[in-house]
Each structure stands twice: as C-alpha cells, then as structure tokens.
N, CA, C and O atoms as a printed pandas DataFrame, in Angstrom:
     atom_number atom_name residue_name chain_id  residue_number  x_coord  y_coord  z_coord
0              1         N          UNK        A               1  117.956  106.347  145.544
1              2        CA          UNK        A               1  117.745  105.484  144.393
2              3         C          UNK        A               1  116.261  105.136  144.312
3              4         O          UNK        A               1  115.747  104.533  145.254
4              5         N          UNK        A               2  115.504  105.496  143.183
5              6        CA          UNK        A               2  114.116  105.095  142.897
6              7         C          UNK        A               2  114.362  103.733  142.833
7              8         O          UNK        A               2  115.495  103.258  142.746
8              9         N          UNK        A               3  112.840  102.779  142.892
9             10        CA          UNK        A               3  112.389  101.685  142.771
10            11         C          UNK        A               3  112.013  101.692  141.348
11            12         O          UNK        A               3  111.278  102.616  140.999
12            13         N          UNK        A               4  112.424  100.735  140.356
13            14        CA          UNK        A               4  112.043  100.843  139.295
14            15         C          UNK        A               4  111.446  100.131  138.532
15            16         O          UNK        A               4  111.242  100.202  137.320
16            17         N          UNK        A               5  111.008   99.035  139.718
17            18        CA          UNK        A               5  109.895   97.991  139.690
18            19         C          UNK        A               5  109.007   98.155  139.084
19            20         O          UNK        A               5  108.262   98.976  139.619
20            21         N          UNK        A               6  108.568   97.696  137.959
21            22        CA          UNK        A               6  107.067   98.080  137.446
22            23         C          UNK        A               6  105.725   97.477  137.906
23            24         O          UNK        A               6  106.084   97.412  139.082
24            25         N          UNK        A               7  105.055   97.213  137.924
25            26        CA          UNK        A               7  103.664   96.635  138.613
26            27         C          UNK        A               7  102.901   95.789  136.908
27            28         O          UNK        A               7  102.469   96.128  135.806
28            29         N          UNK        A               8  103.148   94.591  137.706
29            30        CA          UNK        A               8  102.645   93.878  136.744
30            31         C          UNK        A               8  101.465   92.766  137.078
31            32         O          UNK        A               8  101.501   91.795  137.834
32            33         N          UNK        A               9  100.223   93.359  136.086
33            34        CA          UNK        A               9   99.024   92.499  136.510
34            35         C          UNK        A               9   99.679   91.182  136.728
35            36         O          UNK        A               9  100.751   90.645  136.448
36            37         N          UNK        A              10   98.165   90.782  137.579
37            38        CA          UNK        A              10   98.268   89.154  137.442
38            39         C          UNK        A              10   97.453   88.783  136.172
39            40         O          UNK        A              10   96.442   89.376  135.797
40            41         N          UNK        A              11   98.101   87.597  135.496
41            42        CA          UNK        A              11   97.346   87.424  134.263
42            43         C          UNK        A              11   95.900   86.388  134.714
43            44         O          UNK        A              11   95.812   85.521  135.583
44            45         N          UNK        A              12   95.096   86.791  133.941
45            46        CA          UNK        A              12   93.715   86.125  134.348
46            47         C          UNK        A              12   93.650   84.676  133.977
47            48         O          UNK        A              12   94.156   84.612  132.856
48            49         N          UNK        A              13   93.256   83.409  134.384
49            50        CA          UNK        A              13   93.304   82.222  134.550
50            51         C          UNK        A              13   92.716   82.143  133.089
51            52         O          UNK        A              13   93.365   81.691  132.146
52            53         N          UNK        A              14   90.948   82.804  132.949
53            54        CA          UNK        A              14   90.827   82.588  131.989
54            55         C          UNK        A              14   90.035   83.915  131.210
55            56         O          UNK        A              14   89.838   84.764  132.079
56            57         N          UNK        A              15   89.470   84.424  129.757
57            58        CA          UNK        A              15   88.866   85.625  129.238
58            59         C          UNK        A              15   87.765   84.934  128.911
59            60         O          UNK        A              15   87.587   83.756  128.600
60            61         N          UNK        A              16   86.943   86.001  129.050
61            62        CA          UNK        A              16   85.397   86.116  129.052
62            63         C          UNK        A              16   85.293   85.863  127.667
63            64         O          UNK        A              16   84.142   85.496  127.431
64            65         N          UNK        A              17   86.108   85.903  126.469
65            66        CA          UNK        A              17   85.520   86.073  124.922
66            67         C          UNK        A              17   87.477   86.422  124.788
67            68         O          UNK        A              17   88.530   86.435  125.427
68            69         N          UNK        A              18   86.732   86.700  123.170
69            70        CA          UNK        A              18   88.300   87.523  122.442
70            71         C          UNK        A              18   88.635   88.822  122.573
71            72         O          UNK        A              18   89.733   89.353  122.403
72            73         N          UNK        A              19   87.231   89.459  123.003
73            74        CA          UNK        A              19   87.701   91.037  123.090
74            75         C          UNK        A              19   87.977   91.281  124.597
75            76         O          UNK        A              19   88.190   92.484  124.747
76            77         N          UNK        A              20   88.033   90.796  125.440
77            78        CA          UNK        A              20   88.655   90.503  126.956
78            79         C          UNK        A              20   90.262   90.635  126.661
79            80         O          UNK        A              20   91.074   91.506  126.971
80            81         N          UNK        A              21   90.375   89.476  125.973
81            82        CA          UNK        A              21   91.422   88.968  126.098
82            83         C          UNK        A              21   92.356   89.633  124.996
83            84         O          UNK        A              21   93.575   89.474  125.057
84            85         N          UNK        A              22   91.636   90.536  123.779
85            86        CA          UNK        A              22   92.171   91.341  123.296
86            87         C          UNK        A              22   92.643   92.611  124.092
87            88         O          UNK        A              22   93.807   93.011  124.079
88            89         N          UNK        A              23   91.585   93.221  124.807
89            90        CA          UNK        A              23   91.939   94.652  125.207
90            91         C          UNK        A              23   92.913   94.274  126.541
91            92         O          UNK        A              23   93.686   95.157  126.913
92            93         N          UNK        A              24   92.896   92.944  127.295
93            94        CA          UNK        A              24   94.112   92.730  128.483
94            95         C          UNK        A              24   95.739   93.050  127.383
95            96         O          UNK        A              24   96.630   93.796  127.790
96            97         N          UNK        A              25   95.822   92.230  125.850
97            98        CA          UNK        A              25   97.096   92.540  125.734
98            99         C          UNK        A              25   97.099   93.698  124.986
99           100         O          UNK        A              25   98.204   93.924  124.491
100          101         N          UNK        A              26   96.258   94.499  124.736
101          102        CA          UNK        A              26   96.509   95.734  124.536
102          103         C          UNK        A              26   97.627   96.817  125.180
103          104         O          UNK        A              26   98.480   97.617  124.796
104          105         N          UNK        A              27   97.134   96.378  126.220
105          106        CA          UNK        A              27   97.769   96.838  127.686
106          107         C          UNK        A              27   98.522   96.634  128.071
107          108         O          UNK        A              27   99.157   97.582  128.531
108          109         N          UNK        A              28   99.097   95.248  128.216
109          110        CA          UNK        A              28   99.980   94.410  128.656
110          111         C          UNK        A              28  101.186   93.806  127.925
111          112         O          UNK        A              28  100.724   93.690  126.790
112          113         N          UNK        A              29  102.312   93.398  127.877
113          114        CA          UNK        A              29  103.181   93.028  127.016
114          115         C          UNK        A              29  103.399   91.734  127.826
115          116         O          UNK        A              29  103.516   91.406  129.007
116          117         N          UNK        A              30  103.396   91.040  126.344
117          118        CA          UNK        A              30  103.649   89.244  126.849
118          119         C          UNK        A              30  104.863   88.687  127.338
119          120         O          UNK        A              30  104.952   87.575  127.860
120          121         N          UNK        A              31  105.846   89.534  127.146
121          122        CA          UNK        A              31  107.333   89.318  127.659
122          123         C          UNK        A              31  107.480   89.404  129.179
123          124         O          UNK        A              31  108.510   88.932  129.658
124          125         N          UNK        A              32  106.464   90.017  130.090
125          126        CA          UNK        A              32  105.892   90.352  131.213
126          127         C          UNK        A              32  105.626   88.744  131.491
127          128         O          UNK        A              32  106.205   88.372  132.512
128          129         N          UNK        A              33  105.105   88.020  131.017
129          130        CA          UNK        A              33  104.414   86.941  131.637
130          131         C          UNK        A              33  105.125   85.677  130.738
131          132         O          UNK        A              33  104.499   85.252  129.767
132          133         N          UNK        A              34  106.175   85.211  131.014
133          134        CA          UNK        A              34  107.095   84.224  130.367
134          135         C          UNK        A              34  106.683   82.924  130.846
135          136         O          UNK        A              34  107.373   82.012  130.390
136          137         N          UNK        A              35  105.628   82.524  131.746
137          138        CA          UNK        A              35  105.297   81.287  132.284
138          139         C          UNK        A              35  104.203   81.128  131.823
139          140         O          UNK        A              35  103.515   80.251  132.346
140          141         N          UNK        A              36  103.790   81.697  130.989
141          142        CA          UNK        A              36  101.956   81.613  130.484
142          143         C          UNK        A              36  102.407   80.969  128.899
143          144         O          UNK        A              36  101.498   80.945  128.069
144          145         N          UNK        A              37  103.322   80.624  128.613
145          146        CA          UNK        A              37  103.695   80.346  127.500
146          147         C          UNK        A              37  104.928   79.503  127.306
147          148         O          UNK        A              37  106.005   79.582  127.897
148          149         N          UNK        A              38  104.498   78.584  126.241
149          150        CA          UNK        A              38  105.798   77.531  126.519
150          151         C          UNK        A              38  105.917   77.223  124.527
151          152         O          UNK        A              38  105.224   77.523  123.555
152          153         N          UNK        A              39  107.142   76.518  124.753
153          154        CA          UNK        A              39  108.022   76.226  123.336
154          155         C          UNK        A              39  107.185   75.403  122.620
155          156         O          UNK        A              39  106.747   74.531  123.371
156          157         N          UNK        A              40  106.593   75.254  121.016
157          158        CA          UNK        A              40  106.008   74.159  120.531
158          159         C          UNK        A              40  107.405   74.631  119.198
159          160         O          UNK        A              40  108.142   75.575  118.913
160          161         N          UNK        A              41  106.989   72.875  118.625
161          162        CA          UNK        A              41  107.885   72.942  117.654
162          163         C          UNK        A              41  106.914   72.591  116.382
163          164         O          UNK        A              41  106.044   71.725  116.287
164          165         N          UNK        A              42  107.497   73.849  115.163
165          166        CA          UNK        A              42  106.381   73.411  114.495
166          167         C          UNK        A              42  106.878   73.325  113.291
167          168         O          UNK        A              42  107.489   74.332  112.932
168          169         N          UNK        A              43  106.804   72.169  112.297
169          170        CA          UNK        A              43  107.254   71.507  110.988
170          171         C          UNK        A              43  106.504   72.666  109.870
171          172         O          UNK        A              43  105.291   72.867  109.923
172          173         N          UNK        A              44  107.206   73.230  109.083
173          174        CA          UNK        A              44  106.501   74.272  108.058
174          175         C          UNK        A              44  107.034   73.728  106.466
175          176         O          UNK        A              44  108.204   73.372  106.324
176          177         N          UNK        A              45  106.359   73.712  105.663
177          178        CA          UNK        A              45  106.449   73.104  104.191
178          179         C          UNK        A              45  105.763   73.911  103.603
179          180         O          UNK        A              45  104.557   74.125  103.726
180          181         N          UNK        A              46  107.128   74.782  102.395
181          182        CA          UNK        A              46  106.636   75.498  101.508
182          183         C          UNK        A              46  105.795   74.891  100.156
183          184         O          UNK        A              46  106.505   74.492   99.233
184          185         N          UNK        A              47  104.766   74.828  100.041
185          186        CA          UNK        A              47  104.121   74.091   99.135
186          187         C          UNK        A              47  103.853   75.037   98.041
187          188         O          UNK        A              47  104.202   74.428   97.030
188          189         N          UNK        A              48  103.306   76.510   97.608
189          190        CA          UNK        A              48  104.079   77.498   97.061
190          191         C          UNK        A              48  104.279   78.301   97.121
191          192         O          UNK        A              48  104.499   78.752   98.244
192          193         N          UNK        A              49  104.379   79.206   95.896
193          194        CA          UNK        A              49  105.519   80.418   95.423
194          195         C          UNK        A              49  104.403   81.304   95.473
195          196         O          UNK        A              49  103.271   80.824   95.529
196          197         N          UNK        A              50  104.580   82.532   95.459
197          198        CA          UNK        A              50  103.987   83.554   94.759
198          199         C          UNK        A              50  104.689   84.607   94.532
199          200         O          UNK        A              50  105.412   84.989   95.452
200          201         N          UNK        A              51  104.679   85.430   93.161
201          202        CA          UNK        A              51  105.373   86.613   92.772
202          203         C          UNK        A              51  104.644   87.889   92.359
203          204         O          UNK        A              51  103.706   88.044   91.578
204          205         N          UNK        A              52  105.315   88.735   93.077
205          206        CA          UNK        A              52  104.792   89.985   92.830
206          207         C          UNK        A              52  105.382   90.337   91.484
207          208         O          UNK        A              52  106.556   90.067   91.228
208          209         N          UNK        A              53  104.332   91.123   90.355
209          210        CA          UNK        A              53  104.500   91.318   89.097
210          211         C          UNK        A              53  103.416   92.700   88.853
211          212         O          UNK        A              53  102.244   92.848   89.198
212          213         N          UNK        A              54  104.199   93.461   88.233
213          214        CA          UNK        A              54  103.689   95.363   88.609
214          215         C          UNK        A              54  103.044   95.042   87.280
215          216         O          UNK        A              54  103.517   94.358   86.372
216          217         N          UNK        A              55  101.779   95.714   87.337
217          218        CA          UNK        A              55  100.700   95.501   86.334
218          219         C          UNK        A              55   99.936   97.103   86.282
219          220         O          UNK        A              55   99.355   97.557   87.267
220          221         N          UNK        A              56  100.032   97.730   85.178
221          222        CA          UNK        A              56   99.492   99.242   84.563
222          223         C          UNK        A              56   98.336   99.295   85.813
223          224         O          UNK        A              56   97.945   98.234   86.299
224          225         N          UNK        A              57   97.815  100.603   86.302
225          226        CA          UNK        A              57   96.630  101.042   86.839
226          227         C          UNK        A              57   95.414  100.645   86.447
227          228         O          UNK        A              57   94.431  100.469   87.167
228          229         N          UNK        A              58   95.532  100.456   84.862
229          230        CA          UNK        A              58   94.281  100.380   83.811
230          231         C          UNK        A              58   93.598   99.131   83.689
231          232         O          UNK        A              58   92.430   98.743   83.717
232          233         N          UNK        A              59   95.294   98.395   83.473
233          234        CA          UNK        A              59   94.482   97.022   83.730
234          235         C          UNK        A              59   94.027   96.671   84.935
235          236         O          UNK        A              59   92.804   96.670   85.070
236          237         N          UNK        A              60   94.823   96.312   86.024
237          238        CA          UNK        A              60   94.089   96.179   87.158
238          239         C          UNK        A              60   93.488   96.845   87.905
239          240         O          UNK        A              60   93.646   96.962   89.121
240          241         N          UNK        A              61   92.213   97.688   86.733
241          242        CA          UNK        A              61   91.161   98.075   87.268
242          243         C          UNK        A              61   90.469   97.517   86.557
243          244         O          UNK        A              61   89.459   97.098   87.122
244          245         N          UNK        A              62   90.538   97.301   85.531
245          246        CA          UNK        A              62   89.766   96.348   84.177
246          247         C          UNK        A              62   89.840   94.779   85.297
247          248         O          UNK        A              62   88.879   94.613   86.049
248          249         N          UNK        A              63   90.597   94.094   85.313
249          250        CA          UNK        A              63   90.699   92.764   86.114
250          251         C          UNK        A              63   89.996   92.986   87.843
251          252         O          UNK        A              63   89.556   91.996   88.427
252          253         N          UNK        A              64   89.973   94.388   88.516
253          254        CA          UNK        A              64   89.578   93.783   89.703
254          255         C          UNK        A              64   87.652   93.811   89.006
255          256         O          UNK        A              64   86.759   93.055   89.388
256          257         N          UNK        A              65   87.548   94.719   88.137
257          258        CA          UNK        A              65   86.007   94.449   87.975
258          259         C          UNK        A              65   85.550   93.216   86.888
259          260         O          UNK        A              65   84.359   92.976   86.692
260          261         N          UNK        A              66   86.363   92.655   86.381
261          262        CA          UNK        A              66   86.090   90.933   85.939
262          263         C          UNK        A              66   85.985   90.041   86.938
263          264         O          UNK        A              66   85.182   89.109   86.972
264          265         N          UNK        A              67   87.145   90.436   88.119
265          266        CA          UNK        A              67   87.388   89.359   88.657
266          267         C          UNK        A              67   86.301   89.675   89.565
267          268         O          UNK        A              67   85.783   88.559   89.547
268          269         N          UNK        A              68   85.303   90.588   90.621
269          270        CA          UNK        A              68   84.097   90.796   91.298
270          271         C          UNK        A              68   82.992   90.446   90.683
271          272         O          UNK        A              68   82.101   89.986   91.397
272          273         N          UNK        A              69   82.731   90.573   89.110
273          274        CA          UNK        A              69   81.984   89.827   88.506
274          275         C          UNK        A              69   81.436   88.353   88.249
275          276         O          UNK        A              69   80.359   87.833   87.955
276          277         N          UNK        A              70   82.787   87.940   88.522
277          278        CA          UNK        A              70   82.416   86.212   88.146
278          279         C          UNK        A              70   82.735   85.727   90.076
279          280         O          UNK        A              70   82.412   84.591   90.421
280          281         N          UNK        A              71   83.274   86.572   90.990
281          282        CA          UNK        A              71   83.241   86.292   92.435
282          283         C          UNK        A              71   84.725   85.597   92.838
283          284         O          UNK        A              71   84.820   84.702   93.677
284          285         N          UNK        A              72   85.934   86.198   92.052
285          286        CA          UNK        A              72   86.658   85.057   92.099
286          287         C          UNK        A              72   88.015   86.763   92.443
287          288         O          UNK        A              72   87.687   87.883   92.053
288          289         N          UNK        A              73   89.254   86.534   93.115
289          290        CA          UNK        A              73   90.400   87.418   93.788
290          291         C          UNK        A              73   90.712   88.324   92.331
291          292         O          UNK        A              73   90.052   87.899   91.383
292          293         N          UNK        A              74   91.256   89.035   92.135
293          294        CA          UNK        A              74   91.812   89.558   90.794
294          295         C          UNK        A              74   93.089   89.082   90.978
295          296         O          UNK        A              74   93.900   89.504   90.155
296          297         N          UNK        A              75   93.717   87.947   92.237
297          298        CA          UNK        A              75   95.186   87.337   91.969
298          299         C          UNK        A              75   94.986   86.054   90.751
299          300         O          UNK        A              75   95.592   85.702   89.739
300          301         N          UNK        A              76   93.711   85.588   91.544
301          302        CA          UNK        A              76   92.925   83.989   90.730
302          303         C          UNK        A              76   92.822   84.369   89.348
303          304         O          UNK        A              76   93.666   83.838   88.625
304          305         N          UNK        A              77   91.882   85.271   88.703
305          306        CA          UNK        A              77   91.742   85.564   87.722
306          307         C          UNK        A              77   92.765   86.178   86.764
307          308         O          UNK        A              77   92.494   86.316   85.572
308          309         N          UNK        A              78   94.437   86.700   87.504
309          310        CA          UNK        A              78   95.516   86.977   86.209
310          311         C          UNK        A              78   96.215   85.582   86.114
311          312         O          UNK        A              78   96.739   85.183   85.074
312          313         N          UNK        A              79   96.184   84.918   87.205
313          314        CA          UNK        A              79   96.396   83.655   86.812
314          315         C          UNK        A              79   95.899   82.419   85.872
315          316         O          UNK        A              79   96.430   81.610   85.111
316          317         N          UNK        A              80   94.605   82.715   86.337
317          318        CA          UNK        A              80   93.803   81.792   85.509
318          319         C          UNK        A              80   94.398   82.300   83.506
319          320         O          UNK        A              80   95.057   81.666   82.682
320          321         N          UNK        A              81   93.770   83.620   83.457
321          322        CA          UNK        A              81   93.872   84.891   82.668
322          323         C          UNK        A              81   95.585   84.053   81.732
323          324         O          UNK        A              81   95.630   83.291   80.766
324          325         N          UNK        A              82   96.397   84.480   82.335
325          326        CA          UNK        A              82   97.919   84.174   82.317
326          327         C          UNK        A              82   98.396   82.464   81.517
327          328         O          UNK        A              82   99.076   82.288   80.507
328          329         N          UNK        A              83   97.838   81.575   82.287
329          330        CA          UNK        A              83   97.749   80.020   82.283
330          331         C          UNK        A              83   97.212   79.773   81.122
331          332         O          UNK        A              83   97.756   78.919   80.422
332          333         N          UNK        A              84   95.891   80.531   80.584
333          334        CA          UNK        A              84   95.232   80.343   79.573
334          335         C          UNK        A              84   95.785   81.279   78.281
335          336         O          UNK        A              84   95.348   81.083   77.147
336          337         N          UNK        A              85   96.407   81.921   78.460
337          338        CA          UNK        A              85   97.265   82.391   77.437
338          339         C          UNK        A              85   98.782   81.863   76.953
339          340         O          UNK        A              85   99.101   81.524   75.814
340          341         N          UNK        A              86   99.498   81.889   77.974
341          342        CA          UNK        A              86  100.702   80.456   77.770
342          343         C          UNK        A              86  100.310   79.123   77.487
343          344         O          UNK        A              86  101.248   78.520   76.965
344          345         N          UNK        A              87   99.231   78.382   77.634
345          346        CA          UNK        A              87   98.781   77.541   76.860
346          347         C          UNK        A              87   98.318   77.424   75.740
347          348         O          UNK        A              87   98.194   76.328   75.195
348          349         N          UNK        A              88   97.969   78.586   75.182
349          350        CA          UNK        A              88   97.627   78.661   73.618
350          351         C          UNK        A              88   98.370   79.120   73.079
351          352         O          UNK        A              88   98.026   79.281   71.908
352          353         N          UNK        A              89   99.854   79.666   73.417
353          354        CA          UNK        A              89  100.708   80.372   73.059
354          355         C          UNK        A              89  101.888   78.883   72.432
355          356         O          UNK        A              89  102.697   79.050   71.519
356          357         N          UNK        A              90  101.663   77.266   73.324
357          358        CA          UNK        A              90  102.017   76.486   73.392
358          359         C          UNK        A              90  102.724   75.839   72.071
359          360         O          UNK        A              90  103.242   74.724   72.132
C-alpha cells in the first residue's frame, strides 16, 4: 500500500508584498491550510439593480466613443442617454 500523504508547505507567518503571497497560492490550495482562516459574518444590502439590455454593434460603437470623449463608462452614458429621453418623453 503506497503512502498517499501529500507534503504540505508550512504556510509563512508573514509575505514580503502581494506578489509573494500571490505566487505561494498559486501553488498552494487554501483548503490545505484550514487554521489560517476563520468564519466572519458579513451583512450584504442590495442597494441596486442592473440589467443587461442587447444593444446593435453600431450603436455601441457610436456610445463607447461619446462616452471616452466626455471620460465617463458607455454603461453611465446609455443611462444618462436613456433617463434623458424618458423624461422628455414624460
């Protein structure tokens, strides 16, 4: 019967930076080290929505170069875009 023990680092106390401590879990799987980590409980509040809405090629190529122009997402600007048209539509 093989040993089928795997060999598991010791985890380091502390990382030199983020890319230390990136390339250790590269390597490593955190399920390996169940004492380096403990339960928090954390309160989450959906404050909002967002919907995906399929928009022609044409236009949102027309909108991502408005919206790089004035420095603002091409999500911000069909909204803005959108808001200001249902309001005059009012």
């Amino acid at each position: 019967m093989r040993n089928t023990k795997k060999h598991i680092d010791p985890l380091p106390d502390e990382f030199a930076g983020y890319e230390e401590a990136a390339e250790f879990w590269d390597t490593h799987d955190t399920t390996d080290y169940p004492e380096a980590f403990q339960t928090v409980e954390v309160k989450a509040e959906l404050r909002k929505r967002h919907y995906e809405v399929e928009i022609d090629e044409d236009v949102i190529k027309v909108l991502g170069k408005q919206a790089q122009t004035v420095g603002i997402t091409v999500s911000r600007l069909a909204t803005d875009m959108l808001r200001q048209q249902i309001l005059s539509a009012a």
